[in-house]
C-alpha positions in Angstrom: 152.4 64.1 -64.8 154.5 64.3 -61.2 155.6 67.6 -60.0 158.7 68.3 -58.3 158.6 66.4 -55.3 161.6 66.7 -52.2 160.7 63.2 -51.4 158.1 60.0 -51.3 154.2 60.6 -50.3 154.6 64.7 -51.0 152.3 66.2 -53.3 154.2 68.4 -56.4 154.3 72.0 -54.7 152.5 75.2 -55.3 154.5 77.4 -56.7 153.5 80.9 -56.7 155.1 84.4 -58.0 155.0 88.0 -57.2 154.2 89.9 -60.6 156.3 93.3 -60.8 160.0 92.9 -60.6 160.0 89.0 -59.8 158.4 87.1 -63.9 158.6 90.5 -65.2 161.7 93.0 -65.2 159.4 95.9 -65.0 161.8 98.7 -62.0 162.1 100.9 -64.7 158.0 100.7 -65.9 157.4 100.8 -62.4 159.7 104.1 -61.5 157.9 106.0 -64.5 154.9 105.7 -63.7 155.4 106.5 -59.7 157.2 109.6 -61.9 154.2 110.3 -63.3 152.0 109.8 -60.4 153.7 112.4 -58.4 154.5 115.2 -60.8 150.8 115.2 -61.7 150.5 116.0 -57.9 153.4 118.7 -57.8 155.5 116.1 -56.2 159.4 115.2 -56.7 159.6 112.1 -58.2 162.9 109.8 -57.7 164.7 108.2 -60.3 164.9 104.5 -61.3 168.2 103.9 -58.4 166.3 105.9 -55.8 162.8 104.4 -56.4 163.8 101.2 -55.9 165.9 102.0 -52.7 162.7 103.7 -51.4 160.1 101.0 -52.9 157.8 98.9 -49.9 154.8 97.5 -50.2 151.6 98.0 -50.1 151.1 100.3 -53.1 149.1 103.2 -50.8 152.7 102.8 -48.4 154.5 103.5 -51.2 152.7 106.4 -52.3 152.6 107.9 -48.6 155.7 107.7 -48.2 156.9 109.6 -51.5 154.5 112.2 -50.5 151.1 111.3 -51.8 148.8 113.0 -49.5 145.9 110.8 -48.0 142.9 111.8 -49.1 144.9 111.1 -52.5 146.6 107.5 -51.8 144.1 105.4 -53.3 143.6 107.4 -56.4 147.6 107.5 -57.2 147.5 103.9 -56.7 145.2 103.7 -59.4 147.2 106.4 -61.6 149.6 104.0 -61.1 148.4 100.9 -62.4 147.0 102.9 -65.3 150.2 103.9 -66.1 151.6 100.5 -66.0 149.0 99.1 -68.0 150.1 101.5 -70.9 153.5 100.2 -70.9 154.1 96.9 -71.9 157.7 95.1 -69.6 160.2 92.3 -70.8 160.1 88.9 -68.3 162.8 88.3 -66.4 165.9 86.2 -67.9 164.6 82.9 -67.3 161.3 83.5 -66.5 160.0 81.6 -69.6 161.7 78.3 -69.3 161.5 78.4 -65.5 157.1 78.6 -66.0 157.0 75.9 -68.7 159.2 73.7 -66.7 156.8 74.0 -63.5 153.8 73.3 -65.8 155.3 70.4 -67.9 155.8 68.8 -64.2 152.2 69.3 -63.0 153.0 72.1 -60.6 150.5 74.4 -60.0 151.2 77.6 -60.4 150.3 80.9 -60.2 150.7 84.8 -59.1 149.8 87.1 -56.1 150.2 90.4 -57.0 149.5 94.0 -55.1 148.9 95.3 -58.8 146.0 94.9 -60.2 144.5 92.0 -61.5 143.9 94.0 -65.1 147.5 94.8 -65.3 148.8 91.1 -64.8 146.1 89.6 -67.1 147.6 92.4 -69.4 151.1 91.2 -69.4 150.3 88.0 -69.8 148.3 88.3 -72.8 151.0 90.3 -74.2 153.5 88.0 -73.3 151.5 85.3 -74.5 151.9 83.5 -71.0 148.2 83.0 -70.0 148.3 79.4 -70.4 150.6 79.3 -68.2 148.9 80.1 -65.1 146.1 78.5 -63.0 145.8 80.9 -60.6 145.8 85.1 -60.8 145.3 87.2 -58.2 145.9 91.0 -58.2 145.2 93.6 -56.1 146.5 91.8 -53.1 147.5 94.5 -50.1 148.1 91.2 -47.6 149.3 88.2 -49.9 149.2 86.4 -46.9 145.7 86.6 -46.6 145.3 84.9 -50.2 148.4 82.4 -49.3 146.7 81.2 -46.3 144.4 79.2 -48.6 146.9 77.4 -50.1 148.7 76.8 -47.0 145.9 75.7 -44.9 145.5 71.9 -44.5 148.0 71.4 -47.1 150.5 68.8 -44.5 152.1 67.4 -47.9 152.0 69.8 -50.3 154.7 72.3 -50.2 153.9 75.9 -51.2 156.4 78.1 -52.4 156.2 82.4 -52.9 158.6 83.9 -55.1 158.8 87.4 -54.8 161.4 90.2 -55.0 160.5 92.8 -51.6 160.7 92.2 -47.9 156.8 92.6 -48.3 156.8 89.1 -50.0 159.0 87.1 -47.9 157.0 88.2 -44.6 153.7 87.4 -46.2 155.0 84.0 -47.4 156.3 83.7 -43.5 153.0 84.8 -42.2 151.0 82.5 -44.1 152.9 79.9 -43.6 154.5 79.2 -47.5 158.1 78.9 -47.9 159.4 82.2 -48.8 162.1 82.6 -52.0 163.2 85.9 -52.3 164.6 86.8 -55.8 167.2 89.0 -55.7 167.0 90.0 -59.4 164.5 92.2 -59.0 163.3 95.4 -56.9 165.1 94.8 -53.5 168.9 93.2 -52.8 170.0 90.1 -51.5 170.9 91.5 -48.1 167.2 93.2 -47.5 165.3 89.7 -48.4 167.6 87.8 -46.5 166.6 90.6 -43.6 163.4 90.1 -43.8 163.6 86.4 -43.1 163.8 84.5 -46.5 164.0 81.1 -46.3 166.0 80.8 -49.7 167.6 83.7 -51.7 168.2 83.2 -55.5 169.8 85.8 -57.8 168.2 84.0 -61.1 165.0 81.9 -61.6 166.3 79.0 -62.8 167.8 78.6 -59.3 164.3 77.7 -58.2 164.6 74.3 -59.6 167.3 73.2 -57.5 165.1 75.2 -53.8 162.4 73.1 -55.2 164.1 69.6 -55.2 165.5 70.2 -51.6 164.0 68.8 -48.8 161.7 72.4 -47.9 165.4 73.2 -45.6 166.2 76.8 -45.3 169.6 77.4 -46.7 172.6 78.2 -44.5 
């Protein structure tokens, strides 16, 4: 099969996703179990609105800045993906067409995630979307660390990172990938655009059209 390609002698691109809040609509998941991280440790917890106002990555960030003390950071990181692996999260609207359309086209594709690799591998088998993937790869406090092999020596194959925080598109940036930052999930239009985006969409299925561009930023 041919990928998406922008033009003649180009490879079909990578394409790879954040997890939480970009293939799955999870803010809500995500706020309860910070909720539940931080009562446990006598802490206020924010609600859904506030939690995502406040949310950064990665995860041991997160949890010093809503309090967490730091002898206690990496063990509330933990609570938290515990927690989240417990609740099971709807994908986003379009997420399932948008994944079957990259693989019937020979894309590869696959997710960088700074939760954990158990909690993906979780969602997916609940979701039934394993198949789907060639690549997972949790745990991930510098995505651009694990981008950087994609990206390197790659002159015509464009790769692509879809995420939904300022954390994404700068890792995407660092590494090198073009960065899409979805605006549907976690963080707003203006703060991905902020952080240097090279595309914004508001809904997956927007992807298709980045992806048959020439690798341009948008205006």
């Amino acid at each position: 099969m041919t990928g998406i390609s922008a033009g003649s002698g180009r490879e079909a691109p990578v394409v790879l996703f954040d997890w939480n809040g970009t293939v799955v609509d999870d803010i809500e998941r995500a706020a309860l179990a910070a909720a539940a991280v931080l009562r446990s440790r006598r802490l206020p917890a924010p609600g859904v609105r506030e939690f995502a106002a406040r949310f950064t990555l990665p995860l041991e960030q997160l949890f010093r800045e809503l309090g967490v003390n730091e002898r206690q950071v990496a063990s509330a990181t933990n609570q938290w993906n515990e927690f989240m692996l417990a609740s099971p999260a709807p994908l986003q609207h379009g997420a399932q067409g948008l994944l079957d359309f990259l693989v019937q086209q020979g894309n590869l594709v696959g997710v960088i995630s700074a939760a954990s690799t158990e909690l993906v591998l979780s969602d997916l088998a609940r979701l039934q979307l394993s198949e789907r993937l060639e690549l997972v790869c949790g745990g991930a406090g510098d995505k651009a660390i694990v981008l950087r092999q994609f990206t390197a020596h790659r002159r015509n194959r464009r790769v692509f990172y879809v995420g939904d925080t300022e954390h994404d598109v700068q890792a995407a940036r660092r590494a090198g990938a073009i960065a899409v930052g979805f605006a549907g999930g976690y963080r707003p239009a203006p703060a991905l655009a902020r952080a240097g985006a090279d595309h914004v969409i508001h809904g997956l299925a927007e992807l298709i059209d980045v992806l048959t561009t020439s690798g341009e930023k948008t205006p």
